[in-house]
N, C-alpha and C positions, 0 to 999 in steps of 0.2 A: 527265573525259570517260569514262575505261572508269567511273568509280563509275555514272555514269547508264545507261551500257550495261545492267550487270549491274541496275540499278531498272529497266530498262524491260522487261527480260529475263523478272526476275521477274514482274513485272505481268501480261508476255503469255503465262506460263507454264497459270493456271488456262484462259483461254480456248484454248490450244490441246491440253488436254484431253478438250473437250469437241468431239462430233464435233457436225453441225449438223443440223438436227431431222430434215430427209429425209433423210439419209444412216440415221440411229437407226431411221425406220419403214421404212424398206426391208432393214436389216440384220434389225429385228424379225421383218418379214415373211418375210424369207428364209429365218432361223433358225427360225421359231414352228411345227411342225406341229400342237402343243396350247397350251394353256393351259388357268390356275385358279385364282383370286384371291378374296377377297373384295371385294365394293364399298360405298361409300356415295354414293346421290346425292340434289343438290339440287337440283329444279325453281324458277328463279325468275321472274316473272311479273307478273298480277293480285295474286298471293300465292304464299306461299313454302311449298311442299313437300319432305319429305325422306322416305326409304327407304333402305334396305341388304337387301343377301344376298351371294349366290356363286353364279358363274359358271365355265360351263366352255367350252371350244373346241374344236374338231376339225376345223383345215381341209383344203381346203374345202368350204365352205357347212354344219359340222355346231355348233350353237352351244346352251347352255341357259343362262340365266337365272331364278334365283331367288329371288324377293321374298319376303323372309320381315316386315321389317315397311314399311310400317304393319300392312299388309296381303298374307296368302298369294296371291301370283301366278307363274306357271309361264308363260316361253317359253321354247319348242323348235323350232329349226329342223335336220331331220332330214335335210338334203339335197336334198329336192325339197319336203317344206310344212313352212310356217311354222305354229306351233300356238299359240296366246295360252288358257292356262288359268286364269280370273277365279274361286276357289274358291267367293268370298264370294258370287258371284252364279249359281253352278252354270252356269257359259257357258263354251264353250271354240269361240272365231274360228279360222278356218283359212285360209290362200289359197295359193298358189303361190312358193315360198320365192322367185324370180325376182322377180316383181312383188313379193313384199313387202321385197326388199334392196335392188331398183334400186340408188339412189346413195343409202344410208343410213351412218350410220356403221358398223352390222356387218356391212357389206359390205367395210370398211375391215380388220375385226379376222379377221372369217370366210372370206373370197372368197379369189377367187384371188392371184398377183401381179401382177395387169395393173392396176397400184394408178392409173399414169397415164392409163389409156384412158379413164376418168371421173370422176376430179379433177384441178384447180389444186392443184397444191402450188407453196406457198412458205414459206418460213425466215422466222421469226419473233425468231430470236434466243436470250440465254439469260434466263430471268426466274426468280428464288426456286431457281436452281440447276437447272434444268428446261431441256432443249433443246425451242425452242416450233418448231411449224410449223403452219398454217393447210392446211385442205385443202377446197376449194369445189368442189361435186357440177358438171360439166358438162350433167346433165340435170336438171332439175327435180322436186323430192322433199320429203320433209317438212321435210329441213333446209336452211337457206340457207348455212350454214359450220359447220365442225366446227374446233378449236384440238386440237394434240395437246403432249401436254411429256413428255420421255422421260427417263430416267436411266440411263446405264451401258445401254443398249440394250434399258431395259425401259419400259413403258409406266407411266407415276403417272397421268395426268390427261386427261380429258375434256372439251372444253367446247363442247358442241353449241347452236347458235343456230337455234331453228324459224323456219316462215312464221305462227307464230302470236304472236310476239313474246315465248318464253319462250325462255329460257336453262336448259341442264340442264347440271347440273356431275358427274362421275362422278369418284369419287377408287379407286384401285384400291392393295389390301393384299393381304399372304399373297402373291405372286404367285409360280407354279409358273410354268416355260417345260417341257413337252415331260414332261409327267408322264405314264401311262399312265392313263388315262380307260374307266372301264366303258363300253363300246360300246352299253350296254339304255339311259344318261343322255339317247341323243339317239335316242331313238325315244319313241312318246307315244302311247296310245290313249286316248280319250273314256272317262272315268269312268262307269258307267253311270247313265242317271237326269237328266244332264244337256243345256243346248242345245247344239247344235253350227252355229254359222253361220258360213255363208262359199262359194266356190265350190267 
């Protein structure tokens, strides 16, 4: 009888290691005032896409993204606009960093703590060592669910599901928590020469 005790002991020993997925993106959250990782992602779809770069954070609402391949792409959100700079086609979109986060996932990474006021979270479990939890936007927005998997209170993985019926996977490396970040990375002016659309 104690021998089973101590097998069963053991067995629940790794799972109560591990905290459960909303506890991890809320400790995240609490703790993160930057970040800086590298990424790799994969669009899956019609057909299957991939890219990487690096990313940086500065909450709230300061965020850049850098697509170096396939193809050179720059987003910056500066606090109050969002900036989309498409190299290959000398265009850079603009809108209202507000309207462009709504209920997005980097609203999830960037915003504030009011993580509940507009998603569903729920526990997902643990899968490939990964604390998962599912976070579905309250208001209507490009994505219909986001999956998050955390480790040791950092973030590994992404897995956002559109209203266009693609799946996009972000896998995150390198990752700094609370590094000090050049303040000029989240600010963005129009290269000259090119369009600028947007409101």
């Amino acid at each position: 009888m104690k021998k089973l005790l101590v097998t069963a002991l053991i067995a629940l020993a790794p799972l109560a290691a591990h905290a459960d997925g909303i506890a991890q993106l809320k400790r995240f959250v609490g703790e993160t005032r930057s970040m800086k990782a590298s990424f790799s992602q994969v669009v899956t779809g019609r057909q299957t896409q991939t890219a990487s770069g690096s990313m940086e954070l500065s909450r709230p609402g300061k965020f850049r993204w850098s697509y170096t391949r396939p193809y050179a792409q720059l987003i910056v959100g500066d606090g109050k606009r969002l900036w989309v700079y498409d190299q290959d086609l000398a265009q850079v979109t603009t809108k209202k960093l507000d309207d462009a986060l709504g209920s997005s996932p980097a609203a999830l990474l960037a915003g504030s703590n009011e993580i509940e006021r507009d998603y569903t979270l729920k526990n997902l479990g643990v899968e490939n060592g990964l604390d998962w939890l599912s976070a579905t936007p309250k208001r209507e927005g490009t994505f219909n669910a986001v999956r998050m998997g955390f480790r040791d209170g950092n973030l590994v993985r992404m897995v956002l599901a559109d209203s266009f019926g693609q799946t996009t996977t972000l896998e995150f490396s390198n990752l700094q928590k609370n590094p000090k970040l050049d303040p000029s990375h989240f600010r963005f002016t129009p290269p000259k020469g090119v369009d600028v659309v947007g409101d």
